[in-house]
N, C-alpha and C positions, 0 to 999 in steps of 0.2 A: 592469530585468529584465522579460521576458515572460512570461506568468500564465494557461498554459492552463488552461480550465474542462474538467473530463469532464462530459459531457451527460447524467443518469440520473434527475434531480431530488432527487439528492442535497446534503448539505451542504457548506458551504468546506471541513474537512477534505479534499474528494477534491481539491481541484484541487493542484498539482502545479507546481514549476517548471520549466518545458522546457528550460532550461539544465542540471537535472538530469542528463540523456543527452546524452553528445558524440556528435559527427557517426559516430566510428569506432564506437564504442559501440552492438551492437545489441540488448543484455538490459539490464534494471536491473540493479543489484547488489542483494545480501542487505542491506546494511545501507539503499540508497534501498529498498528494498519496504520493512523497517522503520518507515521514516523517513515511508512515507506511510500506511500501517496504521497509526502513532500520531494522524496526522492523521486521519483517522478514526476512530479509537476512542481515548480517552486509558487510560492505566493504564500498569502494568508490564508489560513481555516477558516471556513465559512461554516461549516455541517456538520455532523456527523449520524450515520443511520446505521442501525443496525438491524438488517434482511435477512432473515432466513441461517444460509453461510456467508455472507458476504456483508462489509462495510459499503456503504456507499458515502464517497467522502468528496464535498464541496470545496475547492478551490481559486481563490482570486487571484490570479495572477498581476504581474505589474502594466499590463495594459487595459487590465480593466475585467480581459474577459474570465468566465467561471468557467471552471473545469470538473468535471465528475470524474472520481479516479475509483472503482471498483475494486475491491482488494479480497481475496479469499479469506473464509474465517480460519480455515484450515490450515492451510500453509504459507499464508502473506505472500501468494504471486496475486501479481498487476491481474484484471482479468479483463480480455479486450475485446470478449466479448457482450460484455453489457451494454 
């Protein structure tokens, strides 16, 4: 399998298998944006929204606190600017 890195200087959570996304396939799905918002923040699923291009996706982590993990609809990079 091939092992794309997103360049941000963030951690291994963000990278992403690119077999992920078939060739016909031009959005994530709800459950890969999921699946990679886990990858980067670990917890429970609290949310899921879907904006525009982008998931916005709630997470509980194990001390309690919730995390908003932004995800593109396009390409499933992290987006840190949200």
């Amino acid at each position: 399998m091939l092992w794309v890195a997103l360049v941000s200087g963030e951690s291994f959570a963000q990278m992403k298998l690119a077999s992920e996304l078939s060739d016909e396939q031009i959005e994530i799905s709800q459950q890969q944006a999921v699946t990679i918002a886990q990858r980067y923040t670990h917890g429970r699923l609290l949310s899921v929204q879907r904006m525009d291009d982008h998931y916005r996706i709630k997470i509980l982590n194990h001390k309690g606190a919730v995390h908003i993990v932004t995800i593109n609809a396009k390409n499933g990079e992290v987006d840190l600017s949200q």
